[in-house]
C-alpha positions, 0 to 999 in steps of 0.5 A: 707111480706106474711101476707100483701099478704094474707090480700089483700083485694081481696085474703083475700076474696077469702081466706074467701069464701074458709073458708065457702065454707069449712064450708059448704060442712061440714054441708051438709054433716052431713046433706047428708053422702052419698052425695059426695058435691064438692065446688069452690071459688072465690072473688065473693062466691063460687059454691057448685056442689051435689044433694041437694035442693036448700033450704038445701043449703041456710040453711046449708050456714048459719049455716056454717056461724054463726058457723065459727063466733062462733069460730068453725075454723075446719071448713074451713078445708076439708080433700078432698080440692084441696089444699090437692092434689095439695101438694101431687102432689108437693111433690110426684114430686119433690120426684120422680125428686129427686130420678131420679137425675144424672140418664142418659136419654137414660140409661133406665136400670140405671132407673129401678134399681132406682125404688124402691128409687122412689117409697120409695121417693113418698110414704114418700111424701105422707105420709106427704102430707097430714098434709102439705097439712092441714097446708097450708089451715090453714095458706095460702088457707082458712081464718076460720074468716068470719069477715064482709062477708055476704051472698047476695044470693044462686042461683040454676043453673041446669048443664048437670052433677047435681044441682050446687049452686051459693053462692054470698057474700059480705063484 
């Protein structure tokens, strides 16, 4: 059942522009190591947010491209993703929800003395955030296989915070 939903059509394409939003956000940053590079996809492509040139963005979106075909499928996986801080948030949540359980709301010193259970609770959270949060790009968030996506078009739009391109593709 949650393989139908992830090729859905249209979260399937979703998934793949993820993959090469990924894809290309590594590129221009072998290209740019000091350049902090932040991306946002949808069904239609994706935005890549960095003061780059308009030109270093269209050839590193096709390099990202023809290396995702060529097998390379680390790619579609950023260590900065939002799915990554979005896991962490969970857990550490959910972590520090669970320490807090039983405690009486109006009993603030019952709260303090499980302070340090919070805090051991939210750290092992995070500490396994981070490859959970790997995992559910490989598996839920990002599609590495690019399959029949083409890359219709790299427009340059000009925001108040920096360069942002648009990159439009289609199946």
């Amino acid at each position: 059942m949650l393989n139908r939903f992830l090729n859905h059509p249209t979260l399937s394409r979703i998934r793949r522009n993820h993959g090469l939003e990924h894809a290309t956000i590594h590129v221009l940053t072998e290209r740019y190591p000091n350049t902090t590079f932040i991306g946002r996809s949808d069904g239609r492509g994706f935005y890549i947010y960095g003061h780059v040139p308009t030109e270093a963005v269209r050839n590193a979106v096709k390099e990202a491209l023809d290396r995702l075909r060529n097998g390379e499928r680390s790619l579609a996986i950023h260590p900065t993703c939002g799915t990554n801080i979005v896991t962490a948030g969970l857990l550490a949540g959910t972590a520090s929800f669970i320490s807090l359980l039983g405690a009486k709301d109006e009993d603030w010193r019952e709260r303090i003395k499980r302070l340090p259970t919070v805090v051991a609770a939210t750290t092992l959270a995070l500490f396994f955030a981070q490859p959970i949060g790997r995992a559910a790009q490989e598996h839920l968030t990002t599609e590495p296989n690019p399959g029949l996506l083409e890359i219709v078009a790299v427009h340059p739009l000009r925001s108040g915070r920096g360069n942002v391109h648009r990159i439009l593709t289609a199946n």
